[in-house]
N, C-alpha and C positions, 0 to 999 in steps of 0.2 A: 442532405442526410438520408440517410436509409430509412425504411417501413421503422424498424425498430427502434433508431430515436429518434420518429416523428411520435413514436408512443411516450415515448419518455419523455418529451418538451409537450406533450399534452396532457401525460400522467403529471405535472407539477402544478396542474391550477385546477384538475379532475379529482385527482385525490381530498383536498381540502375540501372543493364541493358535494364529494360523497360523504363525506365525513359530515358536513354540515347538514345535507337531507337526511339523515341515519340519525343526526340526533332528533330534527326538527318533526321527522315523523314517528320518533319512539315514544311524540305526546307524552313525555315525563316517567315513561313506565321502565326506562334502564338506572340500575343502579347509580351510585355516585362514582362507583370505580368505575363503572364500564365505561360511565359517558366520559371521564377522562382518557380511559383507555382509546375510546373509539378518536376523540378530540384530538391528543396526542398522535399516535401512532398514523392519522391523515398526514399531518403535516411532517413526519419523519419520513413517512414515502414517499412526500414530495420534496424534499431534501435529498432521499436518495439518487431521486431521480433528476435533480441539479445538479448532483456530483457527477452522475455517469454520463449527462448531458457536457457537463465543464469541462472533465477529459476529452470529449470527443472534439467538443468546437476546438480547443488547443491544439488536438492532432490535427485537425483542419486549418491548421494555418487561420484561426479566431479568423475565418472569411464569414458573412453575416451569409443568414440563411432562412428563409419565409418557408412559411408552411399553411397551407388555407385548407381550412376544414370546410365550409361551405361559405355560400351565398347569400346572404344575410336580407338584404332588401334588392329591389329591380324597379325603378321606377325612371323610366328614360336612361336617361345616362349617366344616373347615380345609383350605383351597383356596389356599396361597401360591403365589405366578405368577413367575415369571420378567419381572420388570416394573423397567425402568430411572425412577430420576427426577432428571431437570434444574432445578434450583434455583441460587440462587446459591451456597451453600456446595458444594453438589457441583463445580458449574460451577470454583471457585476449588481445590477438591481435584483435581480432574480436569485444569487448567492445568499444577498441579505435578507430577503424577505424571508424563505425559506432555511435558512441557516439559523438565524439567529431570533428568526420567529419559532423553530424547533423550541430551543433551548428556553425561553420564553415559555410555550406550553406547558413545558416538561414541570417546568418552576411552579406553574399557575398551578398542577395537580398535587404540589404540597399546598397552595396557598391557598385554594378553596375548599380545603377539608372542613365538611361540618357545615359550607355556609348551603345556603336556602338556593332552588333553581338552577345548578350547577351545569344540567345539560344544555340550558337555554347558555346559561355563559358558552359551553364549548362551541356550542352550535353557532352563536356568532362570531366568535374568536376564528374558527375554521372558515366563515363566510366574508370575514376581513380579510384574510389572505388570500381567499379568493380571486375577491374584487381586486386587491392590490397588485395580485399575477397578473389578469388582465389587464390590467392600467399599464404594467411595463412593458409587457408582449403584443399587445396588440400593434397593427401594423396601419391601421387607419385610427383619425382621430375619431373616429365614432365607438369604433371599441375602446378608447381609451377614455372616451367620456363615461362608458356604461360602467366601467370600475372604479374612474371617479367620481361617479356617483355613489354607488355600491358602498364606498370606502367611508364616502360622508354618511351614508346612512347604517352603518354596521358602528360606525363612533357615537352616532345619536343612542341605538341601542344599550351600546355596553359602557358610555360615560354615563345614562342613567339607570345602570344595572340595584344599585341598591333605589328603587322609583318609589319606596313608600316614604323614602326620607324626599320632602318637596324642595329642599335644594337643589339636590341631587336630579333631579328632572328640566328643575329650572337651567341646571348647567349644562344638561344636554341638549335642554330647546334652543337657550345660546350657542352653543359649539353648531346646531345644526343650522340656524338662524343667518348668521353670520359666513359661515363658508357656502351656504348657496348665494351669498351676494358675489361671494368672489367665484362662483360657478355660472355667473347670467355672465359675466364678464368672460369666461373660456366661451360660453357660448355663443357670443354675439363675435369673439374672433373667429372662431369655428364657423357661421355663418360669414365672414369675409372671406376667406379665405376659399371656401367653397362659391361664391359667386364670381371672387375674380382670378380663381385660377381653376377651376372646376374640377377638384378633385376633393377626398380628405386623406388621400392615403401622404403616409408620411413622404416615404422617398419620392411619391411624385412631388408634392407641395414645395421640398426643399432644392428638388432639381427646376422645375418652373420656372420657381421665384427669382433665381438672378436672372433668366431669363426674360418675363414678364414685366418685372419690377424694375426701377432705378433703386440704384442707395441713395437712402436716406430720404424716400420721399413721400409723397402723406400715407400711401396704403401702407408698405411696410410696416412706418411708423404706427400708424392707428393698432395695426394688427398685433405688432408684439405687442403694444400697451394694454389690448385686451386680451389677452395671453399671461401678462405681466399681473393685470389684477386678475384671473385667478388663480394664479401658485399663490399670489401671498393670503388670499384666504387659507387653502391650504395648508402652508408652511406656516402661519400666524404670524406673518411679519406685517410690517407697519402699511396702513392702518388697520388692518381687519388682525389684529393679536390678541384680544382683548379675550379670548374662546379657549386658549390655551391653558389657563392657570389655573379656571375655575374646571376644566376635564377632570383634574386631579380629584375629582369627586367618585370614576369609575376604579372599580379592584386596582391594584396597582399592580398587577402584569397587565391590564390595560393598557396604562399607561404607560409600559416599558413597551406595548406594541405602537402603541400612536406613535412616540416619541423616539422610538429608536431604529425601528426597520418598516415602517408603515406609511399613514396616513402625511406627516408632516415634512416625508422628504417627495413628495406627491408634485409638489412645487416645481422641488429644485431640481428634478429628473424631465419633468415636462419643458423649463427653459432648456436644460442641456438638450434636451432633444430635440426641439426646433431651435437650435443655433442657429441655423442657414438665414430662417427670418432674424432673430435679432442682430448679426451681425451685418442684415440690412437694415439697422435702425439705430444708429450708435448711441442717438440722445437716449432713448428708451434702453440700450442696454447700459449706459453707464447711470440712467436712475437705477437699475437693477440694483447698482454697485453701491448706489446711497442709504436706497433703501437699509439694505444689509448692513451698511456700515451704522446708521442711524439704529436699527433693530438690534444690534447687538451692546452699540454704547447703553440706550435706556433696559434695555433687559438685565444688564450686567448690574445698574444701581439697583434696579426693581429686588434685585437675585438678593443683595446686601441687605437688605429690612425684611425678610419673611420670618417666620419662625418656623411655620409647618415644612418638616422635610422634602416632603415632595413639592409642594410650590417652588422647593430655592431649585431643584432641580427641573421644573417644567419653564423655568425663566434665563436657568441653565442653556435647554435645548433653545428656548426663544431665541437666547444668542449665539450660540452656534452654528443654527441655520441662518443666519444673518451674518456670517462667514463665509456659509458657501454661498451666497448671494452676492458676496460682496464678490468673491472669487471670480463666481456669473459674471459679473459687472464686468471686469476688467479682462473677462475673454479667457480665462483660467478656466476653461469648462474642465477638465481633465484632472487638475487641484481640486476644481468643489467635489468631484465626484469622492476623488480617494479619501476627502474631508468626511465624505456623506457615510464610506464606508465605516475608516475607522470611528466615526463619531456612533456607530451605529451599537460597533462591540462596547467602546466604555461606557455609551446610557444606558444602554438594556443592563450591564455590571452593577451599575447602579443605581436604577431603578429595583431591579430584584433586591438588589442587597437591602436598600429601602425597604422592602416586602417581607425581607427576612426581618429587620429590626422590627417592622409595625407588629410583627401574629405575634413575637417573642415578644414583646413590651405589652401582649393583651391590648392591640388594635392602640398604641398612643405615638404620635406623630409628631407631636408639639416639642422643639426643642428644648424646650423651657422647663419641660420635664421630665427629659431622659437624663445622660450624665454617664459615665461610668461602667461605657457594655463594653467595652475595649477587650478586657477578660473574660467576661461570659459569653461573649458573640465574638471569637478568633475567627472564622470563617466568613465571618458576614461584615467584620471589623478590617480583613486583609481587603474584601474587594470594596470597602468605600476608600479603603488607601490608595490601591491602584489604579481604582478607576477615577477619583479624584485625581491621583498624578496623571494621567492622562487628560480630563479635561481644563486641569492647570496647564499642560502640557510642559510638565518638566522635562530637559533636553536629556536626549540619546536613549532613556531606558523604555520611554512612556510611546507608545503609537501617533495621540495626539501630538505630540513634538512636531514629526514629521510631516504628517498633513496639514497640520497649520501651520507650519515655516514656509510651507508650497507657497499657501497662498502669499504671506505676508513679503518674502522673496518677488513672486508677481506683481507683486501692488507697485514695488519699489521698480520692477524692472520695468512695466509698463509706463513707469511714470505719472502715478495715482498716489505722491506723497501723502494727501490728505487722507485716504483712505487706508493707505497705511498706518499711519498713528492712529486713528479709529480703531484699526484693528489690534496695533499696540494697548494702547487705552482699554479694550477689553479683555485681552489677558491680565492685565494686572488685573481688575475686577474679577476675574475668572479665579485667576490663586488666593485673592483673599477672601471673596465668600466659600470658595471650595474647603477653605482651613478654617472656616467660621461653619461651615457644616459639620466636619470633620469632628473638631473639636469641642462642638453643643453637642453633637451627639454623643460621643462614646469616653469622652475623656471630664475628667473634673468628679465631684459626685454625683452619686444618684439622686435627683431633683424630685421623683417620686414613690409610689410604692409601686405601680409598674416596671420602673427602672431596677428595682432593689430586687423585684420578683423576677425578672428574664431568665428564660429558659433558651438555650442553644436549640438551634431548626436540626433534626437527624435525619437521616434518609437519604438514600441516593439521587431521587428528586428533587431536593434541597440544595444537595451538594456539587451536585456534576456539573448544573447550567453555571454557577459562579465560578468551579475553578474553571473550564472552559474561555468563559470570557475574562476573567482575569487574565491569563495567557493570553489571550489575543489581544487584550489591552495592554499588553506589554510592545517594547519594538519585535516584539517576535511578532505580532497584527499587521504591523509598518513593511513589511517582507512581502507582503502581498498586493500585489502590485495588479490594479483593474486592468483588463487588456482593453483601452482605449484610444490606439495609433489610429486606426482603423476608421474611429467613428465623429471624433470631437478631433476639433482642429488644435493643434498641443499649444499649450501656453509659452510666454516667452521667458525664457531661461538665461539667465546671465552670469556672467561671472567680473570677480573684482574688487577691490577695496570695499564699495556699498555693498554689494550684495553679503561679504563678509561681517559689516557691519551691522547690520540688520537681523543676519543669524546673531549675532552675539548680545545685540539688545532685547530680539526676544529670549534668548535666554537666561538676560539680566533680569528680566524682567516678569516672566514664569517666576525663578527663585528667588527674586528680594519682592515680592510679592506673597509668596508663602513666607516667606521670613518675618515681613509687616507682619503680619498677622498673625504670626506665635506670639511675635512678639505682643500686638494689641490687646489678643482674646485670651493672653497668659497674665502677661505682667501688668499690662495697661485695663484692667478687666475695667479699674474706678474710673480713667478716663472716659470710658463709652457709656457708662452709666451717667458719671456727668454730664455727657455731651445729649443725651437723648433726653436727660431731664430738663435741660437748658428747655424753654418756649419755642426757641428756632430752631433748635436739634431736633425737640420733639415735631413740629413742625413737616421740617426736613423728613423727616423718619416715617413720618404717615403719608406723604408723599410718595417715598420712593415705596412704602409699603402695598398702597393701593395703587402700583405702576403705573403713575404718573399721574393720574384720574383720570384715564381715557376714557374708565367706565362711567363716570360722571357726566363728563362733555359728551360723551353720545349720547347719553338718555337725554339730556337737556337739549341738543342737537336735532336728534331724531325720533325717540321715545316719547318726550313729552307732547309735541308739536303732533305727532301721529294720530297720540290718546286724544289730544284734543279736538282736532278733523272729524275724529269717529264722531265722539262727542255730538259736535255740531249737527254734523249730518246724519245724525241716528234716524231723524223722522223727516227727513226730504222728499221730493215726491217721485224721485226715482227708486228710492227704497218701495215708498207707498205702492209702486205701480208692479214690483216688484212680488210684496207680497200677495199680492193678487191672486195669484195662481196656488200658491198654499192655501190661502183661505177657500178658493173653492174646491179644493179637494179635500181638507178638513171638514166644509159644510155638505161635500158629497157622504162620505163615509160617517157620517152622524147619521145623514139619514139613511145609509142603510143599515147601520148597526140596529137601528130602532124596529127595522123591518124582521129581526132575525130571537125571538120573542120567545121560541121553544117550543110553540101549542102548533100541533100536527094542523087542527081546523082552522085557524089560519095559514099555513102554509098552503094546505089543499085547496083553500077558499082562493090564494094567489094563483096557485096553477090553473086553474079554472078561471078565473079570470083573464091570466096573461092568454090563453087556450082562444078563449071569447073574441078579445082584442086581436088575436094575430088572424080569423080568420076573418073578422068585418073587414080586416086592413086587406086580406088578400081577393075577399067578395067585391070591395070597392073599386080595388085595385085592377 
């Protein structure tokens, strides 16, 4: 590339960064407008400058392209740089994070009208995309650690953005808790990898490795697997998921940024990009596949007992990245990705539209007491239809359709029947709680005086990010096609009687699935009241409500057993030996605080004396 877009692929993760020091050192003194203005307008230059970038790689024949700004560390012969690379799967990460993290901003500046610390919001919201640019761009794994780090610690921040409610803190010390475990597990493969092939830069690791390595054998194996545990901290698949549902505590363009162009496809961008190793480790890439398939089955019941709108949707994404994992798994790198895309335009749809209903409803989430905005919220009411049909993935009109037929077509073509019906399995789950949201939310009566009071969101703020992605959650989204020949090895594509068959059940199966469920949550409303009051329904129903009780078996697992360690060993004598050194500095600074009295004739009486002392010491001496 030329001088002028090595500016340009550097202005996309500079801009957010200047945005983010501009607010961070305006110490709270800019307006509310401005610090959205300033928040905003980072991340639309860095959009801009992905579009002028996306042309150009196209006219280049999508050939990948590195660019190194400097020299990072030098110590022997570990020399990683500060080096960007442009490829197509970066090119299509770098689209989303910037595209649809725009549109994202733009929303958040109606959404935080009025609330408290606004600039500290923007200021981390511009420091997540950041970190997230450098997670995609960088060209060794050490830059890709620093933004995955970065990305963990700007979700710690803005999941506990409201910090005087102590939930709300608690949910972001778990979120933060939790994905550094799945972060020692990046790092201890990041230390394999760098001692047995001595690099971190990507394209050497993945040219070495078939070199150096056998398939299939222990190092490979070792190495995805710790690679493997940390996307799924990450991406919140199984086990480390448990950090996902309770995020939904930060603003909710937050959590249209974790969940839709950010933090949680962190995962599934870091397997697709060390392919080369896992397709030297088949056992470990077809757990990938399990994982995914098992993440998405129990997320999709967890999805069917929530009542708060955003939980059904952050168990939503649960399962949907446990598609493109599943996708991962069976060597579909190229399906997960386009999955990763479109799934990016309908959540972010739908998370806003979410945003829209909570400020209109006076901040009420609970479905149980909305009812009836269908007509008062037409703007905010069209994109949970679309975006719902899309992640029901109803066939031919919806985006979702397409990206998930990819994969579920691979499953089959691969010859991974079980984790095809897994995945069948959670589309029906996916169209009935999606019609069970739909329909708690905006149809039936209004269950309160919030409901009854809703006012329509006005503004072009408001308005632009949802029709936007409504349209691209439409198949007009599905037209756009990642340019990924080049980079991921393409999946296996079939044709035939099955392959025909399998389009046609999932399509049977998206619609009599939304059908169930008119049906259920219309006519059958007494049934489900019956069934949840039955002992075993009810039962059933707090089960799938508090997902599964993972959160239970791990405190009892790990939490209790911890507290109790401490416990014991509060007063051991390696404590004791420990505090030693505090206490003589405590017992120092006693005694000279006592020395420091205020009366001039003792101070002079000490300098005369110390005067005395220093020169007997120097007469003796």
């Amino acid at each position: 590339m030329s001088t002028f877009y090595d500016c340009l692929l550097t202005g996309t993760f500079v801009f957010p960064l200047l945005g983010s020091l501009v607010l961070a050192l305006s110490y709270g003194r800019l307006s509310e407008r401005a610090s959205a203005t300033v928040g905003v307008a980072s991340i639309g230059l860095a959009a801009l400058c992905t579009l002028w970038v996306g042309f150009a790689f196209v006219d280049q024949g999508k050939a990948a392209q590195t660019l190194t700004l400097w020299h990072w560390i030098s110590v022997g012969d570990f020399q990683p740089t500060v080096g960007l690379m442009l490829d197509g799967l970066s090119m299509t990460m770098l689209g989303v994070i910037t595209g649809v993290g725009f549109f994202i901003h733009l929303f958040a500046a109606w959404y935080m009208r009025g609330e408290e610390g606004i600039t500290r919001f923007f200021c981390h919201m511009n420091l997540f995309v950041f970190s997230m640019i450098l997670l995609v761009l960088g060209d060794n794994l050490l830059l890709l650690y620093f933004g995955w780090e970065g990305v963990g610690l700007c979700s710690y921040l803005l999941i506990g953005y409201y910090y005087r409610t102590p939930a709300n803190g608690w949910a972001a010390f778990k979120a933060f808790v939790i994905t550094r475990t799945g972060d020692v597990f990046l790092a201890i493969g990041m230390f394999l990898l760098f001692t047995q092939l001595g690099s971190l830069n990507i394209q050497t690791l993945l040219a070495r490795a078939p070199e150096w390595w056998s398939d299939g054998g222990l190092m490979p194996q070792l190495t995805a697997l710790m690679l493997l545990g940390g996307a799924v901290g990450k991406s919140a698949q199984l086990p480390l998921q448990t950090w996902l549902a309770d995020a939904m505590a930060g603003p909710t363009p937050v959590s249209a940024l974790i969940h839709a162009a950010t933090m949680v496809t962190a995962g599934v961008y870091l397997i697709a990009r060390m392919n080369g190793i896992f397709l030297m480790a088949p056992d470990v890439l077809l757990l990938v596949g399990i994982v995914g398939a098992v993440t998405l089955v129990i997320a999709g019941f967890a999805a069917l007992a929530q009542t708060d709108i955003k939980r059904v949707l952050a168990y939503s994404t649960m399962s949907q990245i446990g598609y493109m994992f599943l996708a991962l798994g069976i060597g579909a790198f190229d399906a997960a990705i386009f999955h990763l895309m479109i799934h990016a335009f309908f959540k972010a749809l739908l998370f806003l539209s979410a945003g829209s209903v909570i400020v209109c409803t006076h901040h009420e989430q609970d479905m149980r007491k909305l009812g009836g905005l269908w007509k008062k919220l037409p703007l905010t009411y069209a994109g949970f239809v679309v975006g719902g049909a899309a992640l029901a993935a109803l066939p031919l009109v919806t985006a979702g359709f397409y990206s998930k037929d990819a994969i579920l077509v691979s499953a089959l073509v691969s010859g991974h029947d079980v984790l095809m019906l897994a995945g069948l399995l959670g589309a029906l789950l996916t169209s009935v709680y999606t019609m069970r949201l739909i329909l708690g939310t905006f149809h039936g009566a209004p269950k309160s005086d919030h409901a009854r009071e809703a006012e329509a969101g006005k503004g072009l703020v408001h308005g632009l990010p949802l029709i936007v992605l409504i349209v691209m959650s439409t198949a007009i989204g599905a037209q756009i096609h990642p340019p990924l020949d080049e980079v991921l090895p393409p999946s296996v594509h079939g044709e035939g009687f099955g392959v025909d068959l399998v389009e046609g059940v999932a399509m049977i199966v998206a619609v009599g699935g939304v059908l169930f469920a008119l049906w259920l949550f219309t006519r059958q409303r007494g049934l489900v009241r019956r069934a949840v009051a039955d002992p075993r329904g009810a039962r059933l129903w707090q089960f799938w409500h508090n997902a599964w009780g993972f959160d239970a078996l791990y405190d009892w697992l790990f939490v209790r057993p911890y507290r109790e360690l401490v416990r014991v060993n509060r007063g051991d004598w390696i404590n004791t030996i420990c505090n030693v050194a505090p206490w003589l500095a405590r017992l120092s600074h006693d005694g000279l605080r006592r020395t420091q009295t205020g009366r001039l004739r003792h101070y002079a009486f000490s300098m005369v004396l110390g005067s005395t002392l220093l020169l007997l010491f120097l007469l003796v001496g």
